[in-house]
Backbone as a chain_set.jsonl record, in Angstrom:
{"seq": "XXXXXXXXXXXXXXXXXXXXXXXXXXXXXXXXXXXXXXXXXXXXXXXXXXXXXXXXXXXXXXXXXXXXXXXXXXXXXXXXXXXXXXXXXX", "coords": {"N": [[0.848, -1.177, 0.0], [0.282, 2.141, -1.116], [1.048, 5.524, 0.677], [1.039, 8.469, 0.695], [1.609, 11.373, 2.446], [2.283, 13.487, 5.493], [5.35, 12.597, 6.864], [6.054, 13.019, 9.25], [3.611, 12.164, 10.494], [3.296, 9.772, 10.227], [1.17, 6.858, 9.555], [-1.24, 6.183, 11.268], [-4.376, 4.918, 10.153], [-3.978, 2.44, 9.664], [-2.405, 1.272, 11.845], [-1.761, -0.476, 14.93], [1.829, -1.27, 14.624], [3.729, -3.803, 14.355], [6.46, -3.628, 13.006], [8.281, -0.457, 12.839], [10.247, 0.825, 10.151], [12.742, 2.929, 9.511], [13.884, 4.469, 6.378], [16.304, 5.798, 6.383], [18.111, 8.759, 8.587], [16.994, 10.182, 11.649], [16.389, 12.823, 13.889], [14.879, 13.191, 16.031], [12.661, 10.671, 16.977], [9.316, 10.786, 16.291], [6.991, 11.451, 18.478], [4.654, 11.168, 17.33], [4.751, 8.749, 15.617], [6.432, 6.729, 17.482], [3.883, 6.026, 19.233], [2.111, 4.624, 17.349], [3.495, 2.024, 17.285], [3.213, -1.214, 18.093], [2.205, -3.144, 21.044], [5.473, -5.013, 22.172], [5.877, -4.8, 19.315], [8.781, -3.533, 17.094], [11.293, -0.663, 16.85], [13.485, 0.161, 14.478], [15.77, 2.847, 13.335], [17.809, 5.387, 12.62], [19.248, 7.457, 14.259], [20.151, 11.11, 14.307], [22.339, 13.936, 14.864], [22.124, 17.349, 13.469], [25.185, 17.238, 12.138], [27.532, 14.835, 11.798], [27.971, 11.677, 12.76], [25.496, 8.903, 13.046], [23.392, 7.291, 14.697], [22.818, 3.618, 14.82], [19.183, 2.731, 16.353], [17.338, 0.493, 18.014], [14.257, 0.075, 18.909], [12.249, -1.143, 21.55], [8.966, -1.764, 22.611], [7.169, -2.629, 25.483], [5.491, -4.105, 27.79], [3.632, -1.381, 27.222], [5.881, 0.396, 27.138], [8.755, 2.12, 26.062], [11.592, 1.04, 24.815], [15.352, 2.185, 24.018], [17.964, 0.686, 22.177], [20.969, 1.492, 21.464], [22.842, 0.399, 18.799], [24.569, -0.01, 16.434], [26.794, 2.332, 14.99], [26.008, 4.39, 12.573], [26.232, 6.359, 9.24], [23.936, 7.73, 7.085], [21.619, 9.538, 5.159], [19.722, 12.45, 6.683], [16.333, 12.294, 6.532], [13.659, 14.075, 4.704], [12.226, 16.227, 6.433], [12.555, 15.723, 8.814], [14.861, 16.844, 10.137], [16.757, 18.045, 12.624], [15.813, 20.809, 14.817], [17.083, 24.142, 14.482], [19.813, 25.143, 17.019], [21.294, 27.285, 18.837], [24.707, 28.036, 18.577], [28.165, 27.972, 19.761]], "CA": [[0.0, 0.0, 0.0], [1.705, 3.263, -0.802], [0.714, 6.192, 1.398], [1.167, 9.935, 0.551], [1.05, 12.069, 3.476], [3.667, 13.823, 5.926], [6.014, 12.001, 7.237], [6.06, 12.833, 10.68], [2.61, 11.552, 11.146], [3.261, 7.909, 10.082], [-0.16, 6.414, 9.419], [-2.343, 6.069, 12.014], [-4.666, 4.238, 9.935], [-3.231, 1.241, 9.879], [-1.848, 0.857, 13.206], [-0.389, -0.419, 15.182], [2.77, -1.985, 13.725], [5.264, -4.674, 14.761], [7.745, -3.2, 12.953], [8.414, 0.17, 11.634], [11.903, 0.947, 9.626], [13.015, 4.235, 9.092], [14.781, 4.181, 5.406], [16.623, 7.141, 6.623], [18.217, 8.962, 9.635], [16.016, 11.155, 11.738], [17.041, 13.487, 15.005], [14.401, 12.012, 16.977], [11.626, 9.742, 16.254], [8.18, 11.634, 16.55], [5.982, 10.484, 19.225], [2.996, 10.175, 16.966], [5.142, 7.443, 14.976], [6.118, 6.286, 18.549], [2.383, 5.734, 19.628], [1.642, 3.693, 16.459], [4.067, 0.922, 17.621], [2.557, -2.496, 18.857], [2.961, -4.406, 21.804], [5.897, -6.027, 21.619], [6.949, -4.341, 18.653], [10.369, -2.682, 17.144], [11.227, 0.08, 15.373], [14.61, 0.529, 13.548], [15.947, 4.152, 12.975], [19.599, 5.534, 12.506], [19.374, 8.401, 14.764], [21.563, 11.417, 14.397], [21.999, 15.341, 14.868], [22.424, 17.531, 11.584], [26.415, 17.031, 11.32], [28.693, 13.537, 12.887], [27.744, 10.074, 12.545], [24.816, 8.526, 13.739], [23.297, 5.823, 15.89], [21.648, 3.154, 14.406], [18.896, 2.145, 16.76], [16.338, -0.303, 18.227], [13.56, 0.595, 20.063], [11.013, -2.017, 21.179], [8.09, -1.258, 23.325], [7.265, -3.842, 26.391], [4.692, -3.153, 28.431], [3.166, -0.012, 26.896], [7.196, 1.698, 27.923], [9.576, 2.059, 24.661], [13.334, 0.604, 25.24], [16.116, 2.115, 23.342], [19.365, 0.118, 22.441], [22.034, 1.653, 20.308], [23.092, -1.595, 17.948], [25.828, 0.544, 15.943], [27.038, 3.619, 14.507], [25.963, 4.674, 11.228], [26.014, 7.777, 8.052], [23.25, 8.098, 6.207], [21.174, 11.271, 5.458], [18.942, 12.741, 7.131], [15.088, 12.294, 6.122], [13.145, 15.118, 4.888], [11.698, 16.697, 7.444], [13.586, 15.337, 10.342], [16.19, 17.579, 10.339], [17.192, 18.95, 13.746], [15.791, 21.805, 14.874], [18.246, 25.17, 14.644], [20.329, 25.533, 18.267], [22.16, 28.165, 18.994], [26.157, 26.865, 19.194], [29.025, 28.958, 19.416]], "C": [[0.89, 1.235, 0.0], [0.449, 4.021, -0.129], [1.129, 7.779, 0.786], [0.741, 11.107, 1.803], [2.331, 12.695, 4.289], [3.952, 12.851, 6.636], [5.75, 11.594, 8.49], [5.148, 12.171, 11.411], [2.45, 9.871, 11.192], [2.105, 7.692, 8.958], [-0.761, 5.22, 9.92], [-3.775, 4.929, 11.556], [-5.097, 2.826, 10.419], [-2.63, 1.067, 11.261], [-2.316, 0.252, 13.72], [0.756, -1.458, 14.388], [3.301, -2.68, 14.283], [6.064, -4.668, 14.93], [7.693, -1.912, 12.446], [10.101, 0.642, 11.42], [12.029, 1.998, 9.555], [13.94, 4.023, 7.918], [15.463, 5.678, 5.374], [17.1, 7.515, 8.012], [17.5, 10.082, 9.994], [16.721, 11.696, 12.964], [16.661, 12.944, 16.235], [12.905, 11.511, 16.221], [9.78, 10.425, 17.197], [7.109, 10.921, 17.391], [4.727, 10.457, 18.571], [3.245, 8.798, 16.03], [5.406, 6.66, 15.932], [5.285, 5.434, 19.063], [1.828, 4.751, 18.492], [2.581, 2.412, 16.423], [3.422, -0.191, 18.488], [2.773, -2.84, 20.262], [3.953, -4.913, 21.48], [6.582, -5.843, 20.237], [8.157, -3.907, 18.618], [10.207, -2.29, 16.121], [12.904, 0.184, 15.286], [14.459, 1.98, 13.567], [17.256, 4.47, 13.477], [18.765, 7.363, 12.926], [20.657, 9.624, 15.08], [21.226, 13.169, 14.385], [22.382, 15.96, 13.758], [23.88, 17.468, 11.358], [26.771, 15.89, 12.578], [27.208, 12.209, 12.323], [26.186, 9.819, 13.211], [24.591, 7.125, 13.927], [22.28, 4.634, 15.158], [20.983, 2.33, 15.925], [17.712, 1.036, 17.302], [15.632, -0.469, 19.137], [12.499, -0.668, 20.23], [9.591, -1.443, 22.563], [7.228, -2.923, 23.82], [6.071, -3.019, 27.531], [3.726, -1.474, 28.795], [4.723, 1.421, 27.324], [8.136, 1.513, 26.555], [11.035, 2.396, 25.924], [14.063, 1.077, 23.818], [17.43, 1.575, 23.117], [20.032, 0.517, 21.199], [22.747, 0.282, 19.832], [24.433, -0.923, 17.514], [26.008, 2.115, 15.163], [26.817, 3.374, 12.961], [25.921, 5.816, 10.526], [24.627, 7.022, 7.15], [22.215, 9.372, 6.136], [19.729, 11.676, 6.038], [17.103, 13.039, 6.287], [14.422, 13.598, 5.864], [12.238, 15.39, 5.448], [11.36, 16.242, 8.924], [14.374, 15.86, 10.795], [15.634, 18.152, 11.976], [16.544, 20.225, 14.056], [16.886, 22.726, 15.62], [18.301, 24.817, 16.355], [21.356, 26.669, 17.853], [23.742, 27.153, 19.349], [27.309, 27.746, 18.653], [30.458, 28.288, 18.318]], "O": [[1.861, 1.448, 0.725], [-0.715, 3.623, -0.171], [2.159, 7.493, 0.176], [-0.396, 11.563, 1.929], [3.434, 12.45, 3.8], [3.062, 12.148, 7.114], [5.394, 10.494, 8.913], [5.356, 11.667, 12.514], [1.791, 9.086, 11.874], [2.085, 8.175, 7.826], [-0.873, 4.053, 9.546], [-4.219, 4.184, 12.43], [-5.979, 2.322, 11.114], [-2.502, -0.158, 11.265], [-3.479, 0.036, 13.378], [0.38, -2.341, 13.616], [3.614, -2.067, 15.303], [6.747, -5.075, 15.869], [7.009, -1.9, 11.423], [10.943, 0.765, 12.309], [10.869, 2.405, 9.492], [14.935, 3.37, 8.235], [15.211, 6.536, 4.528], [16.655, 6.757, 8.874], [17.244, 10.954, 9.163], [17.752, 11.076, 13.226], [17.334, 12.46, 17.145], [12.324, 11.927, 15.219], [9.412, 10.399, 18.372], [6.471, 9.946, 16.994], [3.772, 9.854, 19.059], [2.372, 7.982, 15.733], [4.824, 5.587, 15.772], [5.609, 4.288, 19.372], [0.946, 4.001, 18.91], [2.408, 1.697, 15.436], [3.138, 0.091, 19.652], [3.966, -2.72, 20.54], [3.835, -5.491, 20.399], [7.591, -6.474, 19.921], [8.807, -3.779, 19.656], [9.656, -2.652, 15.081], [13.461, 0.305, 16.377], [13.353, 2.486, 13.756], [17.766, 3.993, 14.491], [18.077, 8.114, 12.234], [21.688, 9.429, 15.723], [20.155, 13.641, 14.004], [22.997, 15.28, 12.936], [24.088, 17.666, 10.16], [26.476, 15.943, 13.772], [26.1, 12.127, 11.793], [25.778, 10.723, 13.941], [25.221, 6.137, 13.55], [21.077, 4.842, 15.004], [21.685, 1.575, 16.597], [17.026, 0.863, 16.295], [16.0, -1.036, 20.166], [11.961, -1.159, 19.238], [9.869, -0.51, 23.316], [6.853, -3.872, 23.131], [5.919, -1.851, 27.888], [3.375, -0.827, 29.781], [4.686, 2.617, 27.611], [8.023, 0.384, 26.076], [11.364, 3.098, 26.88], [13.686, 0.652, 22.726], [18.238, 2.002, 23.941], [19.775, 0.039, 20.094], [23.088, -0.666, 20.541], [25.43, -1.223, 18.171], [25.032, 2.819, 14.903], [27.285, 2.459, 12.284], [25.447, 6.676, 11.268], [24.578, 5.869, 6.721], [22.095, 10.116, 7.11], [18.714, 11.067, 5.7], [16.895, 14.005, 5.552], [14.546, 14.393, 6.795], [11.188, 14.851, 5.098], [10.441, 16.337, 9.738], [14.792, 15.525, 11.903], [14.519, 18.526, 12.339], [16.91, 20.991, 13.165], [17.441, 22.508, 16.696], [17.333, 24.382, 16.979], [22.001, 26.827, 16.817], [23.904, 26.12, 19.998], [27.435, 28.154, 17.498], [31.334, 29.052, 17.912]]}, "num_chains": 1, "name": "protein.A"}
């Protein structure tokens, strides 16, 4: 099924999921994509801030509580409209 819609929202729909992947790195993972995770599910996502390496990781959700475990370091680019929001940084 393809989907057309923003990103950030997932789709709700369909939920909840098992698994969802991120084909992409994001800054952080949006709690309304979050909230559409199963029981017992896992989500994948290479987490990272807008410049340096990022994390690939694996979140699963156990008891209605989401566990994160960094698996390994990874590059790839940042998703559109995931980017970081601006900080100030001297």
């Amino acid at each position: 099924v393809y989907v057309d819609g923003p990103l950030k929202a997932g789709h709700r729909q369909r939920a909840p999921y098992d698994l969802i992947l991120f084909a992409g790195a994001v800054a952080e993972i949006p709690p309304e994509i979050a909230a559409q995770l199963a029981e017992a599910g896992r989500m994948a996502a290479v987490r990272r801030a807008a410049q340096g390496l990022g994390r690939a990781t694996l979140t699963t959700r156990t008891g209605g509580v989401l566990a994160h475990r960094v698996i390994l370091d990874a590059a790839t680019r940042l998703l559109p409209g995931f980017v970081p929001k601006p900080a100030f940084v001297f």
